[in-house]
N, C-alpha and C positions, 0 to 999 in steps of 0.2 A: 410507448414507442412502437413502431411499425414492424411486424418480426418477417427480415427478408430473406430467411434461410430457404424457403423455395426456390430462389434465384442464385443459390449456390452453385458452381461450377456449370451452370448450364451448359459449357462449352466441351466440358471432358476433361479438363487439363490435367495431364499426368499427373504435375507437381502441384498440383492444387495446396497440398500441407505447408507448403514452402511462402505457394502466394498470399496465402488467407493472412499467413502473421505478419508478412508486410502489411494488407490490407486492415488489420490491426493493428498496426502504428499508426498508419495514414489515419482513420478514425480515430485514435486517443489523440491526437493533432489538434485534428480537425474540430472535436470538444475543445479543445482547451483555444485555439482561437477563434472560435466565432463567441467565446465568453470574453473575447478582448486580449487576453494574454499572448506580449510575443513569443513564439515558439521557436528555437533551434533545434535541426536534428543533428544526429552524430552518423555522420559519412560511414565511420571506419566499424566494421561488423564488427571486431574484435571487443569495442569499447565497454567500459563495465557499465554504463547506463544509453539510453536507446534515444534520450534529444534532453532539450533544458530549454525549461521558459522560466519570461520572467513578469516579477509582480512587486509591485512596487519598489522597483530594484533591488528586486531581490533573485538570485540566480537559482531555479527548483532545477538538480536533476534529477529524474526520472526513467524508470525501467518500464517498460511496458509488456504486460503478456497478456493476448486475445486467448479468446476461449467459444466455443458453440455448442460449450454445456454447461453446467451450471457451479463449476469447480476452477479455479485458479491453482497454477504450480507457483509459488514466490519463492524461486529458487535460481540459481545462475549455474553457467559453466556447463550444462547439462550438451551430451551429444546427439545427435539426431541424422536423420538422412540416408540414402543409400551409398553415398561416399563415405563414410563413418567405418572402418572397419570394425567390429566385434569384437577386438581383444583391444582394442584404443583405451585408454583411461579414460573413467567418468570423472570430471569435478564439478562435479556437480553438486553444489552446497545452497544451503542460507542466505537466503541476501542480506548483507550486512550495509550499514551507513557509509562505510565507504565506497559501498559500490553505488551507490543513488540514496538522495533524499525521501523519494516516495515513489513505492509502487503503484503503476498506475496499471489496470485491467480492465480489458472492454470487452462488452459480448458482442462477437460478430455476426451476432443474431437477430438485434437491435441497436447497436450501439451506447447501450446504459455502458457508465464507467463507476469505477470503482476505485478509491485511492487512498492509499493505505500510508502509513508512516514508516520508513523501514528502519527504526530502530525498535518500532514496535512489533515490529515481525521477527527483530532478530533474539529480543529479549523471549517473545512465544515459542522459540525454537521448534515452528510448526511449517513443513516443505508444502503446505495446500489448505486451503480454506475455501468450502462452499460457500455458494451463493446466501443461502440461508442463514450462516451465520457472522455474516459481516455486510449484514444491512446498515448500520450506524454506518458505514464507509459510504454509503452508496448513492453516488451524485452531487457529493460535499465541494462541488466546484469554488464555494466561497470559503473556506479554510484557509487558503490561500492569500485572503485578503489580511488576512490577521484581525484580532480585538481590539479596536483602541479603547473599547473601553475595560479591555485589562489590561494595557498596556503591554500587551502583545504584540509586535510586527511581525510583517508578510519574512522578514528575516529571523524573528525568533520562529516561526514556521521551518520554514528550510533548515534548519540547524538543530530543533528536536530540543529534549530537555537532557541528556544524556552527560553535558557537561555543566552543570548545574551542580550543585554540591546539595548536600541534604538540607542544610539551612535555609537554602533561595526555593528549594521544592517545596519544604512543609510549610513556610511562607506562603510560598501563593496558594495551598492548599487552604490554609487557614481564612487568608485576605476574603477568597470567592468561596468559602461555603464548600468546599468538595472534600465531600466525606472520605477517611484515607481509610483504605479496607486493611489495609497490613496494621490495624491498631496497638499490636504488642511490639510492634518492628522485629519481628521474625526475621531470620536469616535465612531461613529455606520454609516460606511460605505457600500456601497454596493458593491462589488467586480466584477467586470464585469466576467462576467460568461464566456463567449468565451476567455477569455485568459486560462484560466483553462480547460474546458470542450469541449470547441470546437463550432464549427457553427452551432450543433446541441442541443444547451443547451437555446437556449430562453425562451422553455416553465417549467424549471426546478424553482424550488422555488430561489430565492438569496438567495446568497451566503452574510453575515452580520458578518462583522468583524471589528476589533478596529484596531488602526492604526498600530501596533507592527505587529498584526496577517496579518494584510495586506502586510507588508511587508517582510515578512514569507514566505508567498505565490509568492510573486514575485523573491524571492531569487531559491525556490525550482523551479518555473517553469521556468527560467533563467538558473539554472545545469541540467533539465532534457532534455532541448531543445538542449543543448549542447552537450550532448551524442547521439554517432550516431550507429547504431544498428552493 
């Protein structure tokens, strides 16, 4: 991708901070329809997610946060601005499934996007993720379409596996081959970090999850290694 961070603000503009993250919507958009997908936005600033497209009728909301470093915040509610007083409350939390289907992130540097599942954010209980290690996310615009050949749809996408009971999870675990890392079914396991984050995750806090969420994890990193750019 073409990196057009030279062309930043070239004009001066005070609120530059303000404009870039629209400018960062407008690009996670703009990905997502010229790959065909209709896109709606959400008018109302207050909204818990930032537009929803759809795929094979199936309805993705979506949050979006631009970046022009190499670090993502997947967090909501956060305050910001010169109008913000100082002693305002921060809520600033988590993104959780009820607030959006999938994190979407774009560098406003190039445009690479990045999209994330946000129940799987909510289970890593982690406010930021580098570039580096959430490569498996990066450019996975066909996730979206679903697996028919696992009998997967673009709405089992949207909806996550969260309501799923353990029997329908180690099922598909078993049916496709996907090794379950929580093999003892541990209640407060430790999730080996490098199948999720990469070779560059050892010094990251662990990853503590119960045995459902673990296998959550292994299902989502199982479809997204599957998808090929």
């Amino acid at each position: 991708m073409v990196n057009f961070k030279k062309t930043h603000n070239i004009t001066n503009e005070q609120n530059f901070r303000s404009l870039i993250g629209y400018a960062g919507q407008e690009l996670a958009i703009s990905r997502l329809m010229m790959c065909g997908f209709n896109v709606l936005r959400s008018l109302w600033r207050d909204s818990k997610y930032d537009g929803m497209f759809e795929a094979n009728n199936a309805s993705i909301k979506i949050e979006i946060k631009q970046t022009t470093k190499e670090k993502f915040t997947v967090t909501s509610g956060s305050r910001s601005g010169q109008q913000i007083s100082r002693s305002a409350e921060n809520r600033e939390a988590i993104l959780k499934k009820e607030d959006a289907d999938f994190f979407f992130g774009v560098s406003t540097v190039d445009a690479t996007c990045w999209m994330m599942p946000v129940e799987l954010i909510e289970i890593c209980k982690r406010k930021s993720f580098d570039f580096k290690h959430i490569e498996i996310f990066k450019e996975k615009f066909k996730i979206f379409l679903g697996f028919p050949n696992l009998d997967l749809t673009s709405k089992d996408i949207q909806e996550g596996f969260m309501n799923w009971n353990l029997n329908e999870l180690e099922t598909f675990c078993q049916k496709n081959k996907i090794k379950i890392s929580n093999q003892n079914k541990e209640g407060r396991f430790n999730y080996p970090k490098r199948k999720l984050l990469g070779a560059n995750s050892d010094r990251l806090e662990n990853i503590i999850v119960n045995y459902k969420n673990s296998l959550i994890l292994d299902i989502w990193i199982f479809l997204f290694n599957k998808v090929k750019n």
